[in-house]
C-alpha positions in Angstrom: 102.6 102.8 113.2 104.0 104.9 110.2 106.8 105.4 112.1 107.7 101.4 112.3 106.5 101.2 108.8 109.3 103.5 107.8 111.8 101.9 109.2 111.1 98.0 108.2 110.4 99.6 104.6 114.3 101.5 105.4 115.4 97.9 106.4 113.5 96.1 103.3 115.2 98.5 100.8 118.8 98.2 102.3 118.3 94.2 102.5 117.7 94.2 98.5 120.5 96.8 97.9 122.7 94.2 100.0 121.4 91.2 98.2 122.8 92.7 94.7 125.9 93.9 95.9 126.9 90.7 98.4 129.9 89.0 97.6 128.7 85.1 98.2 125.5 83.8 97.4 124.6 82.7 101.1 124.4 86.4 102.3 122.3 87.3 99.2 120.0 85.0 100.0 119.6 86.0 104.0 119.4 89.5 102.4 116.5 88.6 100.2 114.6 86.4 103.8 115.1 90.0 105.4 112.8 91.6 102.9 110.5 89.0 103.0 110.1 88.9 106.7 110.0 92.1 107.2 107.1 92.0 104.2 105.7 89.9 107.0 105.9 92.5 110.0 104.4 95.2 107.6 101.3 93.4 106.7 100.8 92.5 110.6 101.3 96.5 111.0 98.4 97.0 108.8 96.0 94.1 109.7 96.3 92.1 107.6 97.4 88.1 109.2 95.8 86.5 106.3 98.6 88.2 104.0 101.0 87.4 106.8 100.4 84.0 106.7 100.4 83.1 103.5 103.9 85.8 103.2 105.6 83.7 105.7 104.8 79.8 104.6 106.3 81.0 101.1 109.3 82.9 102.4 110.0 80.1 104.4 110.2 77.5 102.0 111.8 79.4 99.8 114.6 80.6 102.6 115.4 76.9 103.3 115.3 75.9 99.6 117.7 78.4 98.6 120.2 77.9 101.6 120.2 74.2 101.3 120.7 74.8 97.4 123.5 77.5 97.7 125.6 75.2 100.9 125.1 72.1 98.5 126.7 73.9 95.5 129.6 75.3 97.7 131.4 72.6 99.8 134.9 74.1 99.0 134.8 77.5 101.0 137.6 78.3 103.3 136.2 78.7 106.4 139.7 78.6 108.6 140.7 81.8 108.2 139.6 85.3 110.1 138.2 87.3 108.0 137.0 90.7 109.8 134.3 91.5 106.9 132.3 88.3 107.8 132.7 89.0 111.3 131.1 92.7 110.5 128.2 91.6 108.2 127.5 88.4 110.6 127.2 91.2 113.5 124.9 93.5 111.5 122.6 90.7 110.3 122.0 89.6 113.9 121.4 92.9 114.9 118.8 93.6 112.4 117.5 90.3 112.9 116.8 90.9 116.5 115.3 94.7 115.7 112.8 92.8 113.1 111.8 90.6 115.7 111.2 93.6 118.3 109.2 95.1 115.6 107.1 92.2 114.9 106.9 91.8 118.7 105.3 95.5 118.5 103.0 95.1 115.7 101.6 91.5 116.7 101.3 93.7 120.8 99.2 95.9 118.4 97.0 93.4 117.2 93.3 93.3 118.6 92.5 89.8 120.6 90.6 87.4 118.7 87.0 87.7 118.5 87.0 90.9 118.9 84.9 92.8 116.3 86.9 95.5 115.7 86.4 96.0 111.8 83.8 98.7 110.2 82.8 96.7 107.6 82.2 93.7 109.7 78.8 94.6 110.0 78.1 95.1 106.5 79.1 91.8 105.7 77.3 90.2 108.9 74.2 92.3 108.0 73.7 91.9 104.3 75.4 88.6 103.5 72.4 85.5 103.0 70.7 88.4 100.6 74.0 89.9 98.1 75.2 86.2 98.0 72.3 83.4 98.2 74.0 81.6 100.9 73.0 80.2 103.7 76.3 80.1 105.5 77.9 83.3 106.2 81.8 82.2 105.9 81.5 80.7 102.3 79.2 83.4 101.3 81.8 86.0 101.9 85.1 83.9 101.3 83.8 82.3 97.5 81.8 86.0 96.4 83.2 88.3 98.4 87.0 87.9 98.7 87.2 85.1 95.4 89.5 86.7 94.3 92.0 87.2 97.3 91.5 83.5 98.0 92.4 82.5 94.2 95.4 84.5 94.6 96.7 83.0 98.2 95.5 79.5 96.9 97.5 79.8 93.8 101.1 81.1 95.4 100.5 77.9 98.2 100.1 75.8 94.6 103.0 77.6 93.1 105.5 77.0 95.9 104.3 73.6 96.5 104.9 72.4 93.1 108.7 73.9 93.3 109.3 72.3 95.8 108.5 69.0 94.5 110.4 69.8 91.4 113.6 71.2 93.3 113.4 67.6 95.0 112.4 65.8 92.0 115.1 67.4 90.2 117.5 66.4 93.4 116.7 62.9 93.6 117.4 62.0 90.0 121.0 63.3 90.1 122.0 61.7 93.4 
């Protein structure tokens, strides 16, 4: 696992590099989805789906957003002529396109099935929940005292790209 950890982090770090130094604004921004996505892979390495989730509805949004922005903004490219660069950097996306997907192929393989208790701390929580918080049911016991704060945070970056959205459309549909 540290081993495919590496290598997305490898992949992450020359997707931001690329995303500085790109030449048009539409490979910058595939740059910057393949840190994100592979943000995505990394936190289904390490267990963690809730993170996932949440990393993948926002880097979503925020992919489509910024391509639909960035083609709206540049209708007068010239797209007739051969140009062997694009060619290259279309060919190396793909192909690190496809080796995230083997890796998230590998780490979702990796994942236990559902239900299965596989967690040390599961106990813990199962055990001494009803006395630490006062409640009677077990999910909001641990979900409102236990991880408050973890849900705050994923509640507020759902909030957060919600509300840009409806203000990159707002914005939209009062110029046109």
């Amino acid at each position: 696992m540290e081993l495919a950890i590496s290598v997305i982090a490898g992949f992450m770090i020359l997707g931001a590099i690329y995303a500085i130094h790109a030449r048009d604004l539409l490979s910058a921004v595939i740059a910057c989805g393949i840190v994100g996505y592979s943000l995505v892979i990394c936190f289904l390495l390490l267990k963690a789906p809730d993170l996932a989730i949440v990393q993948i509805v926002v880097e979503t949004i925020t992919l489509i957003i910024m391509v639909a922005v960035v083609l709206d903004s540049s209708r007068e490219e010239a797209y007739g002529k051969f140009d062997r660069r694009a060619w290259i950097t279309a060919g190396t996306a793909v192909a690190i396109l496809f080796a995230l997907f083997w890796f998230m192929w590998m780490a979702s393989a990796d994942l236990s099935p559902l239900g299965d208790d596989t967690l040390r701390m599961a106990n813990a929580y199962i055990d001494g929940a009803v006395e630490s918080t006062g409640s009677v049911n077990l999910v909001t016991g641990v979900v409102f005292d236990f991880r408050g704060y973890d849900t705050l945070g994923e509640a507020t970056v759902l909030v957060t790209a919600v509300l840009g959205v409806l203000t990159i459309l707002r914005i939209r549909g009062r110029k046109g």
